[in-house]
C-alpha positions, 0 to 999 in steps of 0.5 A: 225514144231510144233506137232498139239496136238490131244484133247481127245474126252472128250473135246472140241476144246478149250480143256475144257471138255464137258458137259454131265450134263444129264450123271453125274446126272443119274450116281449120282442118281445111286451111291446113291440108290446102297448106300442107298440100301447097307446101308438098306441091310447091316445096320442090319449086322453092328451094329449087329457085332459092338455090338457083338465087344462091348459085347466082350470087356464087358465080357473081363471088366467083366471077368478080374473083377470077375473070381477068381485067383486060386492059386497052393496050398503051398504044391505044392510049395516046396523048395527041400532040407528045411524041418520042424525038430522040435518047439523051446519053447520060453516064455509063452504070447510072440508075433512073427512077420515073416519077411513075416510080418505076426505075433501072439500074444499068451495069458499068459495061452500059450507058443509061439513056432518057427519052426527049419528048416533044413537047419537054416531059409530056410523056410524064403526062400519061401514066401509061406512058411505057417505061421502056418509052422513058429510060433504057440501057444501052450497050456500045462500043463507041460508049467506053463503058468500062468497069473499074480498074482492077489488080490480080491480087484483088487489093485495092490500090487506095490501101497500104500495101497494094499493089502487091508482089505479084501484081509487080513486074516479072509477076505480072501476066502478061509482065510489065517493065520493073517498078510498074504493076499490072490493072486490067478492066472490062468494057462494054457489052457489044462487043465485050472488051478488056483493056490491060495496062502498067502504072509505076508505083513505088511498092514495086520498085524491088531492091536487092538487100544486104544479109549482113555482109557486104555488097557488091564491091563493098569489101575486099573479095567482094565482086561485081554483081552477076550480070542481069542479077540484080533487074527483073527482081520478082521481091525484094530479094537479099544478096546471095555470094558465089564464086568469080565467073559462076554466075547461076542465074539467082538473083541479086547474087554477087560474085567474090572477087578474082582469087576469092572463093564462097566458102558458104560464110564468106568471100576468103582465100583458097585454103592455104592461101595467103591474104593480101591488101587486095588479092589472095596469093598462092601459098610462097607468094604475097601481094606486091602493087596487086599482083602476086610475087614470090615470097622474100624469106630472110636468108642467114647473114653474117656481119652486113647484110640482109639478103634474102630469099628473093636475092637468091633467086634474082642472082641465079642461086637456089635457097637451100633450108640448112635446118637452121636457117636458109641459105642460098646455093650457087653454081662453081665453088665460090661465092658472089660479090655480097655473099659468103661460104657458109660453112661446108654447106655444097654439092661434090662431085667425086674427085681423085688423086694420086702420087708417082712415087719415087722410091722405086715402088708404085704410085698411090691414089685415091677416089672421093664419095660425092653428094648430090643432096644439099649437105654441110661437108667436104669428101675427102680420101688420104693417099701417100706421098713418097719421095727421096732424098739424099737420106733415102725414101720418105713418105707422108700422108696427103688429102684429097678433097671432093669437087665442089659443084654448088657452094652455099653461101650467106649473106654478109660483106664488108660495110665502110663509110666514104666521104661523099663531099661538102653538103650543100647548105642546108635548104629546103629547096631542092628536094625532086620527088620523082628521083631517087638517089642515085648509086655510087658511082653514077657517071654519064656513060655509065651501064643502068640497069632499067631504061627510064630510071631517073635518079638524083645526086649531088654535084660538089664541084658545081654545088648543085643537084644532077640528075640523071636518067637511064636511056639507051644509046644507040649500040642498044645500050643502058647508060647514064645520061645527065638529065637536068640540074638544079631541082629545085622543088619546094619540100611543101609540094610533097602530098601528106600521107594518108597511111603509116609506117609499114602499111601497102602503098602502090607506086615504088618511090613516091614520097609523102609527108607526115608534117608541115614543111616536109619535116618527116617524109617517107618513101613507098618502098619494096621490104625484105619481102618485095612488098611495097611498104611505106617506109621512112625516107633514110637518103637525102635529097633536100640533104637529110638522112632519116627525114627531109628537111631535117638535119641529120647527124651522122652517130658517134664514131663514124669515120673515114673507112670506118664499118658501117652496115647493114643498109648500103647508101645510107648516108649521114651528115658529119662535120669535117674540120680541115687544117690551118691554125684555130681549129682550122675551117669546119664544113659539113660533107655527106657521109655515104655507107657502101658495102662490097 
């Protein structure tokens, strides 16, 4: 039989639970308030310690933010066992980087040094190894630690163009000897240094330069540089010119030459001035061997003769300019061996003159005007002359002329050949060029006119060549003297010359020679203006007339006495016959032209 099932009170009969709704409400009403109650009395209490939980993890937030780390100092950390031995110098301006990666850079003024560690590089064994422990810089003056050398101007001497020019000698601070420039540089820090010094360089080597006109010496009128001019130079510099002896300081400035004058353009004679080879000459004077004589103007000449000016003077006379020509004024009323009257040309003096008379009258006179200024006249005054007879008292009319004081006179004479003897064959071997030929009429014992003049002649009788020389005798007086015979100098011993016909030479007498063997030869003579100029030789001496070592003709119709002119001693040769039958025996003599 089945077992009844007993239900719980809290059921029915039917088993569904019974209903206390009034039970459950109260019950619900209950658990509430207590709830609400707990909450009330309980709220504070919880948020208070949820916010004390939040502001806890704030500071924790705020702690792990801001609280700084303290680190054990590196001291305190130690390797037992690694220590410091010494620094190791390396090079001066070097840079280091740990293995730690920590690094320096040292100035060019400081020396970088290493730590040696004992044993080798435990230091890089702990990381906390101070840097200052492993690498320095170091500053010292026993290290040279410099920068690199340096110029003023900033350049770079590895550049064209540096040096510049006021890195280079006078420019320089302090200055450095010519062609060198000035570097400097700074060393060490303790104490700090700076070393300074000169280099040569080429780009400093300054020279002075020519603008277009000659350097110094490098012209005629171009002088000697001032003294200093050209040393010291701050560039290179271009020539300036002045004046001789005015040297104002500018560099590479260049004097004129003595006689010379910087007109601004050029180094030229003064104004009127005249230009000579080698020196200007004061306005009447030339050039003559470099030095400055008197001008030598042709003076007016009739028949033979070419005196001038400078002929004048050398005999005592003055030059007279007639107007139509010059002419040359003496002293007395006659003229000079050479020269003649020319025309009235004088200066007077008042002359007078009278007459006794005889007829039983009084005498009669008169008185002459004078000049003193050149004029081409004579005074004159007429005055009576009586006188008596068997046919009574007669009278006529007689001049009376002014006294000449100062004649003028020109240039002329009387030119004649003369025989000078037989010529010597002709040969070329006895030509003596440091002789001339000697004048007419040079004896031994014979007055000379300049002591130490030599000259040359021909012998007849002995056929030879003399020579004589100008010496003083012991009375003081100039003669004559045989010097040597038989000068026998070979023609080709004559230099060659080097200039024509008519340009200056500078030693009176010197000959040279235009060809081989002598054939044409001239001679450096004084011109009509006593200028040395060479000129043919026209007298002989290896027996020639107008070159050496040529033969030389005399022209058509020279004779004995014949006129001749108008150089005197020129000389030519003429073939002489001489009697007997059969056209009788032909010789050559020399033919001399003299003019007195």
């Amino acid at each position: 039989m089945p077992i009844p099932i007993k239900h719980p009170k809290l059921t029915n009969k039917n088993g569904q639970p019974r209903q206390r709704r009034g039970q459950h409400t109260l019950e619900y009403i209950i658990l509430m308030v207590l709830v609400m109650a707990g909450i009330i009395v309980g709220g504070p209490y919880a948020i208070r310690s949820w916010n004390a939980q939040m502001k806890g993890w704030e500071d924790s937030v705020v702690d792990s933010m801001t609280d700084p780390l303290v680190e054990a100092p590196p001291t305190s950390v130690n390797i037992p066992g690694c220590d410091l031995d010494h620094w190791a110098d390396q090079n001066c301006g070097l840079g280091y980087t740990s293995p730690f990666g920590d690094s320096i850079s040292c100035p060019e003024q400081r020396k970088l040094q290493l730590a040696v560690y004992v044993p080798n590089n435990c230091q890089f064994n702990n990381p906390y190894t101070p840097f200052n422990e492993i690498a320095q810089c170091v500053a010292d003056s026993s290290f040279d630690c410099c920068t690199p050398w340096a110029l003023a101007s900033g350049c770079d001497t590895a550049d064209p163009g540096c040096p510049q020019a006021s890195d280079c000698g006078v420019n320089a601070v302090p200055t450095c000897p010519d062609g060198q420039y000035r570097h400097t540089r700074d060393c060490d820090e303790i104490p700090a240094e700076t070393e300074s010094g000169c280099v040569a360089d080429p780009d400093c080597d300054f020279t002075c330069n020519s603008i277009g006109l000659p350097g110094p010496n490098g012209a005629i009128g171009y002088g000697d540089i001032c003294p200093g001019s050209n040393t010291s130079l701050p560039d290179d510099t271009n020539y300036s010119y002045t004046d001789p002896g005015n040297c104002t300081g500018t560099k590479c400035q260049i004097q004129c030459s003595p006689t010379f004058t910087w007109n601004g353009t050029t180094c030229s004679c003064p104004l009127g001035w005249n230009m000579g080879a080698t020196i200007c000459c004061p306005s009447g004077s030339a050039e003559v061997g470099g030095v400055c004589v008197p001008v030598c103007s042709p003076l007016i000449n009739v028949g033979v003769g070419n005196k001038t000016s400078c002929d004048c003077e050398d005999e005592g006379g003055t030059v007279v300019n007639t107007g139509s020509g010059l002419i040359c004024g003496f002293t007395g009323n006659s003229c000079p061996v050479g020269w003649k009257p020319h025309n009235n040309w004088s200066l007077t003096s008042a002359n007078t003159c009278s007459d006794n008379g005889w007829c039983g009258g009084g005498g009669d006179n008169c008185t002459t005007s004078f000049h003193t200024i050149w004029a081409n006249t004579i005074e004159t005054c007429n005055y009576a002359h009586h006188y008596t007879d068997l046919l009574g008292c007669h009278g006529s009319a007689r001049t009376c002329s002014a006294n000449t004081t100062s004649i003028g006179c020109h240039g002329g004479g009387i030119g004649q050949w003369v025989d000078n003897g037989e010529a010597l064959p002709f040969e070329c071997n006895t030509f003596c060029g440091s002789y001339s030929l000697c004048p007419s009429g040079t004896r031994v014992g014979n007055s000379c006119p300049t002591a130490g003049t030599r000259c040359i002649t021909y012998n007849t009788n002995r056929r030879q060549w003399d020579t004589y020389a100008c010496n003083t005798d012991r009375l003081g007086r100039l003669q004559w003297r045989a010097n040597s015979s038989n000068c026998n100098i070979d023609c080709n011993s004559i230099p060659a010359c080097t200039a024509s016909v008519g340009s200056s030479c500078t030693t009176q007498g010197e000959f040279c020679s235009t060809a081989s063997g002598g054939s044409r030869v001239n001679q450096c003579q004084q011109d009509n203006r006593r200028r040395l100029r060479w000129q043919p030789f026209n007298q002989a001496s290896c027996y020639d007339i107008t070159a050496i070592c040529s033969t030389a003709t005399c022209p058509g119709g020279t004779r004995i006495g014949g006129n001749c002119g108008p150089i005197d001693g020129i000389q030519c040769r003429m073939t002489v016959r001489r009697g007997g039958f059969g056209g009788g025996i032909r010789t050559e003599h020399i033919y001399e032209c003299q003019i007195w």
